[in-house]
C-alpha positions as CSV (number, residue, x, y, z in Angstrom):
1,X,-176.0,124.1,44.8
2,X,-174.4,124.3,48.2
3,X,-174.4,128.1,48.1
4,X,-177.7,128.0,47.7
5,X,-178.7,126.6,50.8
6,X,-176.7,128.6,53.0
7,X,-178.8,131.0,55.4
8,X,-177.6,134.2,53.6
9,X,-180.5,136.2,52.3
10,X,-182.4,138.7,54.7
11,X,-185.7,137.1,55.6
12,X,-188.7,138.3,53.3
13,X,-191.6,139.9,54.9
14,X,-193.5,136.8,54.6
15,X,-191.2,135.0,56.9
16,X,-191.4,137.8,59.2
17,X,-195.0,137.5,59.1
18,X,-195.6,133.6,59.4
19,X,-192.9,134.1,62.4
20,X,-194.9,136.6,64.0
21,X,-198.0,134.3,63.7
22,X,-196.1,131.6,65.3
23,X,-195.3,134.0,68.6
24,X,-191.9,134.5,67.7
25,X,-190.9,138.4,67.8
26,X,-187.9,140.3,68.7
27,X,-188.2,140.8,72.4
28,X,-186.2,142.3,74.5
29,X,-186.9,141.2,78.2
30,X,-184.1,144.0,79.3
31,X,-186.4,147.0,77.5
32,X,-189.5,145.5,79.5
33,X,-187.8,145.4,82.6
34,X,-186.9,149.0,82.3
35,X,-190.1,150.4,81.1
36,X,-191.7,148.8,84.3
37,X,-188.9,149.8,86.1
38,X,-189.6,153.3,85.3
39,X,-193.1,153.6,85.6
40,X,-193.2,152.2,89.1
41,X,-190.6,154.5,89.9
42,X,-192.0,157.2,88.8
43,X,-195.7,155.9,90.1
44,X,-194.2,155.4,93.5
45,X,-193.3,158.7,93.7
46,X,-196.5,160.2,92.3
47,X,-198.6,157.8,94.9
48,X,-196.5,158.5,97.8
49,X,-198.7,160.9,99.0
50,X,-201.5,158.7,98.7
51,X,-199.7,155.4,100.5
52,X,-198.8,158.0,103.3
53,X,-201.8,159.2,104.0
54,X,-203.4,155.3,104.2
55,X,-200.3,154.0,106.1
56,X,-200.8,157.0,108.5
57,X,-204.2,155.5,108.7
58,X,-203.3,152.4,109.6
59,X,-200.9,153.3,112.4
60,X,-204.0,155.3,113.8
61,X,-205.9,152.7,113.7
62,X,-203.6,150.1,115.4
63,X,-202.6,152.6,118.0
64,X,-206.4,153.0,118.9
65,X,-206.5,149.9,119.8
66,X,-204.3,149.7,122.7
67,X,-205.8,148.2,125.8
68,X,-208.6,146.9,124.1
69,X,-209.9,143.4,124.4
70,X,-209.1,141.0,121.5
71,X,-212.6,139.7,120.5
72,X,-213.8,137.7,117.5
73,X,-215.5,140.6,116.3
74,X,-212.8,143.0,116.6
75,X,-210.0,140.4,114.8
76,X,-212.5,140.4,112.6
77,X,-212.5,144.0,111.7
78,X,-208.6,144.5,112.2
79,X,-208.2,142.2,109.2
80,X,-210.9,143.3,107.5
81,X,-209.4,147.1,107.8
82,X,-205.7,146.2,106.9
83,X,-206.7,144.4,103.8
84,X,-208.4,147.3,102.5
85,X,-205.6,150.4,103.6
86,X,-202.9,147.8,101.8
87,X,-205.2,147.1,98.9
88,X,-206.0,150.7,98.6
89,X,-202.3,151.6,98.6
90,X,-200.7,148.5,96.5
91,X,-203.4,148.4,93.8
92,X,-203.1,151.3,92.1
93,X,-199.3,151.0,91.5
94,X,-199.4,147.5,91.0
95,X,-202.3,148.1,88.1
96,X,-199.8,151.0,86.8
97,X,-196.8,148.9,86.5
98,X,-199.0,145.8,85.2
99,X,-200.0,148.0,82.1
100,X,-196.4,149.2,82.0
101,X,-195.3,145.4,81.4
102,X,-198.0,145.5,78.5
103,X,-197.1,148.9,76.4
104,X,-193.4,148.1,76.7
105,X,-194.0,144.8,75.4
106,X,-196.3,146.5,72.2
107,X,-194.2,149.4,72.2
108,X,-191.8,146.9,71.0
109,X,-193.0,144.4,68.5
110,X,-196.9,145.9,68.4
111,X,-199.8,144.4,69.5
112,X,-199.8,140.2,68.6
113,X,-202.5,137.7,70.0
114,X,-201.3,134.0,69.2
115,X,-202.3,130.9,70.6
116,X,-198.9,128.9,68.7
117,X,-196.7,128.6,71.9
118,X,-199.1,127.1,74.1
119,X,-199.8,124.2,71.7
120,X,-198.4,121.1,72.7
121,X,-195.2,119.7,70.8
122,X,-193.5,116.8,71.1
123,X,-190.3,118.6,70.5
124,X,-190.7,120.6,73.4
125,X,-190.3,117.4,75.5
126,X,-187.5,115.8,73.6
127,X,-184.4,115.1,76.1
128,X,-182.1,115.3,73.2
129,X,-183.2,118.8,72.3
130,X,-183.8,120.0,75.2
131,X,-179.9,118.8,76.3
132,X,-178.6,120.7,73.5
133,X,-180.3,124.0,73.8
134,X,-179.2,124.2,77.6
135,X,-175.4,124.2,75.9
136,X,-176.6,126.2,72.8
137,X,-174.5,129.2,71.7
138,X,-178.0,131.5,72.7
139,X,-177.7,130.1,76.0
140,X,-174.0,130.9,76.6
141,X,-175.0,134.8,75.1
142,X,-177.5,135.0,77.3
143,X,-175.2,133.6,80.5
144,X,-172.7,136.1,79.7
145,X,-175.4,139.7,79.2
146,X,-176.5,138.2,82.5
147,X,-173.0,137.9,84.4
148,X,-172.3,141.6,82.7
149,X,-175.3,143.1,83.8
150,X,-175.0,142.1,87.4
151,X,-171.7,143.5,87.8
152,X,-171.8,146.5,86.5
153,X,-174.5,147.3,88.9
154,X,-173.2,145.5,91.7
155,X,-169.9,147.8,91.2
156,X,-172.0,150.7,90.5
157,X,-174.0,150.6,93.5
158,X,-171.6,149.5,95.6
159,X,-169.4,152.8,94.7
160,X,-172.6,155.0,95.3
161,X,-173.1,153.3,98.7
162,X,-169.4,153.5,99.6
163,X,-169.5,157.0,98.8
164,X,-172.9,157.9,100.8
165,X,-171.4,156.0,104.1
166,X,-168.7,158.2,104.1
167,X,-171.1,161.3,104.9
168,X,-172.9,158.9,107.6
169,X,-170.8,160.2,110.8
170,X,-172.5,163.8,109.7
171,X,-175.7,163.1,109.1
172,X,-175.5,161.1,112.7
173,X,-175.7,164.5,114.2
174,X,-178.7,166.1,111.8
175,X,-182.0,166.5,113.2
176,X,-184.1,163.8,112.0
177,X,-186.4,165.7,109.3
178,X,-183.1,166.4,108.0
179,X,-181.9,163.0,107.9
180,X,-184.6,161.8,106.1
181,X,-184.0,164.5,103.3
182,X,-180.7,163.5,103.2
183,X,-181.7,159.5,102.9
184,X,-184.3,161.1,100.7
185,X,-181.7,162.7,98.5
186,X,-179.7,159.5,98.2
187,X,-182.3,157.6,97.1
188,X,-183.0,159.5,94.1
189,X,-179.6,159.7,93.2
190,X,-179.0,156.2,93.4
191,X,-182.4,155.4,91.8
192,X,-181.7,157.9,88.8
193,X,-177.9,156.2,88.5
194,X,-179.6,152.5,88.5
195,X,-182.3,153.5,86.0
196,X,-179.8,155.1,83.3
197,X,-177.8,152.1,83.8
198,X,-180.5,149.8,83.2
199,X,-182.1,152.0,80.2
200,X,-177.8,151.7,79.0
201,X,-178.6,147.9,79.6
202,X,-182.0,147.6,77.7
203,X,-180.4,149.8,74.7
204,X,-177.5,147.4,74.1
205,X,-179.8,144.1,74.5
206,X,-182.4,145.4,72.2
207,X,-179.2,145.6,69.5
208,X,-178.3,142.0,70.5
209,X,-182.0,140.8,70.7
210,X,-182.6,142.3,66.9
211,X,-179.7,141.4,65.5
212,X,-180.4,137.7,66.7
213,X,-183.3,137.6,65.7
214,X,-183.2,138.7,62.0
215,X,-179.8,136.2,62.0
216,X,-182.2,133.7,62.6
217,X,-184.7,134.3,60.2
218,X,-182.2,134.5,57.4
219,X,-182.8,132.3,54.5
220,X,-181.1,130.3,51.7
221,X,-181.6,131.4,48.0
222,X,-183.1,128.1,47.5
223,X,-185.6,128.7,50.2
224,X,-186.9,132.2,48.8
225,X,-187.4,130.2,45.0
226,X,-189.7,127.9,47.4
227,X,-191.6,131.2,49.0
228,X,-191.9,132.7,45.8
229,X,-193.0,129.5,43.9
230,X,-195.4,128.7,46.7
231,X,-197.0,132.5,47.1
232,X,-197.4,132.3,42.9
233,X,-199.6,129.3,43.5
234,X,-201.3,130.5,46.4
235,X,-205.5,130.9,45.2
236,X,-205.6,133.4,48.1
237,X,-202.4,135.6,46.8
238,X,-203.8,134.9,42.9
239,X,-207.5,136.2,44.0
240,X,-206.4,139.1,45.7
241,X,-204.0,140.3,42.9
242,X,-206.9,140.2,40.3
243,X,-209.1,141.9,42.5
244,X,-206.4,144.6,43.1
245,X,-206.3,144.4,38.7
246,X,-209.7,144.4,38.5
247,X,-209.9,147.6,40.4
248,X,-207.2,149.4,39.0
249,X,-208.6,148.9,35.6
250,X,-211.9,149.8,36.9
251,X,-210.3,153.2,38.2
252,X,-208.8,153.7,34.8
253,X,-212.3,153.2,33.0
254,X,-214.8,155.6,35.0
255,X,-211.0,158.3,34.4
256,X,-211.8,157.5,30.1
257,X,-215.6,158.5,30.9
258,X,-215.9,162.2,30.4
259,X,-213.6,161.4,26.6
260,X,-217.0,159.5,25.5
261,X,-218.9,160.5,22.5
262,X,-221.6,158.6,23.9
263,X,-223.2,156.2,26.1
264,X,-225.5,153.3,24.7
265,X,-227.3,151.3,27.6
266,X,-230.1,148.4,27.9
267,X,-231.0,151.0,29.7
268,X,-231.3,149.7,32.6
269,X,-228.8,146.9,32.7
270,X,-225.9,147.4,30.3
271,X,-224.1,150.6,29.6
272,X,-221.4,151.1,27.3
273,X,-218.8,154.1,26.5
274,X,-218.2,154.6,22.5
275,X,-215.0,157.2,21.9
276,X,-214.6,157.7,17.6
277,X,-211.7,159.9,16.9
278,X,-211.6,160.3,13.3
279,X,-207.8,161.8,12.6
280,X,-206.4,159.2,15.8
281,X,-208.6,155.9,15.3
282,X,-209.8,153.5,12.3
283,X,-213.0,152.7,14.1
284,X,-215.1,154.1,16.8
285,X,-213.5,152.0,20.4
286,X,-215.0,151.0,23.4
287,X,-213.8,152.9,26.6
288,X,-216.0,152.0,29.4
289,X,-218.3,149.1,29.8
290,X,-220.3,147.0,32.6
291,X,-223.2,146.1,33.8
292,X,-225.5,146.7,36.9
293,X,-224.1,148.9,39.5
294,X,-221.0,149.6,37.2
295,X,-223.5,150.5,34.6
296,X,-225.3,152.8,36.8
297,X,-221.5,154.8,37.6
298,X,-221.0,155.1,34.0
299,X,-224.4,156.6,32.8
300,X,-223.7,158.8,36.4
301,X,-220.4,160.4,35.5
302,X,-222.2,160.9,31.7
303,X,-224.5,162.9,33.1
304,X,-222.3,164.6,35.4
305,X,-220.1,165.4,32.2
306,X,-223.3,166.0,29.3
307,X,-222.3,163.3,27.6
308,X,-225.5,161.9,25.8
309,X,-226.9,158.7,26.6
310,X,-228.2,156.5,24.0
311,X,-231.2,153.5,24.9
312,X,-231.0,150.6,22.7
313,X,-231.1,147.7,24.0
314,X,-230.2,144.7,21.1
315,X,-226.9,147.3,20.4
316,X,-225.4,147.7,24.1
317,X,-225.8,143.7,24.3
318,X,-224.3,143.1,21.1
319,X,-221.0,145.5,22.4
320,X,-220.9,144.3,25.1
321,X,-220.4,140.6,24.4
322,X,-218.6,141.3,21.5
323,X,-215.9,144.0,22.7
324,X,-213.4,144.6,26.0
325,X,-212.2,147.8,27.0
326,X,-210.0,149.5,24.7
327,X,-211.5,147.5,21.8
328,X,-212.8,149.1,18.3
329,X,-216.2,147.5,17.4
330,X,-216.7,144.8,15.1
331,X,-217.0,145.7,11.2
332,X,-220.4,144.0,11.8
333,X,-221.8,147.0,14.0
334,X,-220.0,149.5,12.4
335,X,-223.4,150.1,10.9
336,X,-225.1,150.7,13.9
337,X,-223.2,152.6,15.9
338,X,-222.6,155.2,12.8
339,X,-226.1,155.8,13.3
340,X,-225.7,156.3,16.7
341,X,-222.4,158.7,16.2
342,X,-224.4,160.3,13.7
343,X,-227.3,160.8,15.7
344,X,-225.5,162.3,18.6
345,X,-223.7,164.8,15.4
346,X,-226.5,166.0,14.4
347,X,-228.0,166.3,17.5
348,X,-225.1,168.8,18.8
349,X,-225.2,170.6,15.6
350,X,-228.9,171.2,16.1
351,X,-227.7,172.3,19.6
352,X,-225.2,174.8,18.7
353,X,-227.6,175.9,15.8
């Protein structure tokens, strides 16, 4: 009994699904960081020309105004003007790196709208709990990827830096358009060394994140008895397993169609498909029945397959209540439908005549 309750089973896609529903998903906040990270990068550097060209702008603007008079009016229009050059030039990138936040996050655990973790819990304010989770063994994992991640870019960038100062009593006597290429230079470097550290980063929490989470969601053998037990009673689960029955027999019928010998119908409401294979069967058997639009697709695919249709009316009821599919007709019809069978003989006979 004890075994069964241990957490030891993989989590069922139900589980995975009711957790989802509740807002809890495997994310990594590493992965999101360096998705942004590397559109804004990137964005910066496509938008450069844009923020230099507004910038440049700006510095026009403020060096027109030398020796004029500070007015109302013209503080006015200063601010007015600055607001829309930095808005024009922090916008954009800020909208790019905003939508960044949101694909990394989708890219992730796909796209999830849930209400759940905004509800109000009384848990959530419980001291006790709360106490606990701040000393959890989560918490001290997380402590220690944060400790890790910090150093090894502090050490990182602080041997990158070490090494680019050492070129500095050089680059003292460049011209300055070719000290900004240098500083250019560095900058990329260092920017490409930070971001393949971080994706390094994002790759290894991702593992962590994943493997934490589906260690969470394990479950007891007792546990997926309960699921099971509860998802066999389920009305929703049984309706949509007979409708998935329904239609898969329904498939199978309008396939047995074109085998017919014929088709007896109301005619307008019932139809009903009669197969009699003398050497195979003791009785002629019902293949295909219904009524309304299913009748309609049945006398359809007879057509489409010259299979004669039969009308009478007091004989398709009559099979219809009395047999399912795959039924042979009662003895008390037998003589009825031999007329029909022989009817639909002689008729072909006749035909090939």
């Amino acid at each position: 009994m004890a075994d069964d309750m241990e957490k030891t089973e993989e989590p069922t896609p139900k589980k995975i699904e009711d957790a989802r529903k509740e807002g809890n998903v495997p994310k990594s906040q590493d992965v999101s960081s360096f998705l942004t990270l590397l559109v804004a990068v990137g964005a910066t550097f496509a938008l450069l020309p844009l923020i230099r060209d507004h910038l440049y702008k700006l510095y026009i603007y403020y060096h027109s105004l030398m020796g004029k008079e500070l007015t109302k009016t013209l503080v006015f229009d200063i601010g007015f003007i600055s607001l829309k050059e930095l808005a024009i030039t922090i916008l954009p990138l800020a909208a790019i790196v905003a939508l960044s936040g949101i694909i990394a996050a989708v890219l992730q655990f796909g796209f999830i709208f849930t209400t759940k973790p905004l509800e109000p819990k009384l848990s959530k304010i419980d001291p006790i709990k709360g106490f606990g989770k701040l000393f959890s063994l989560k918490k001290l994992i997380e402590g220690i990827k944060i400790i890790a991640k910090v150093t090894i870019v502090f050490i990182v960038a602080f041997f990158f830096l070490i090494s680019f100062t050492k070129e500095l009593p050089q680059v003292i006597n460049f011209p300055l358009i070719a000290q900004l290429a240098w500083l250019k230079e560095k900058v990329i470097i260092l920017a490409s060394i930070m971001l393949i550290i971080f994706f390094v980063l994002a790759l290894v929490d991702l593992l962590i994140v994943r493997f934490q989470y589906f260690k969470d969601l394990k479950m007891s053998k007792q546990e997926i008895k309960d699921e099971h037990k509860q998802m066999d009673g389920d009305p929703h689960v049984k309706a949509r397993i007979k409708k998935i029955q329904m239609e898969m027999a329904q498939k199978r019928m309008m396939q047995d169609i074109p085998k017919a010998d014929v088709v007896i119908t109301n005619p307008t409401h019932y139809a009903i498909a009669i197969r009699y294979d003398k050497e195979k069967e003791n009785a002629p058997r019902v293949i295909a029945k219904g009524v309304d639009q299913i009748a309609l697709k049945i006398r359809e695919i007879a057509r489409e397959n010259l299979i004669q249709i039969v009308e009478n009316p007091p004989l398709a009821r009559e099979l219809y209540k009395a047999c399912e599919i795959n039924d042979e007709i009662p003895q008390t019809l037998y003589k009825a439908v031999a007329e029909v069978l022989a009817f639909i003989y002689q008729s072909k006979k006749g035909g090939t005549g």
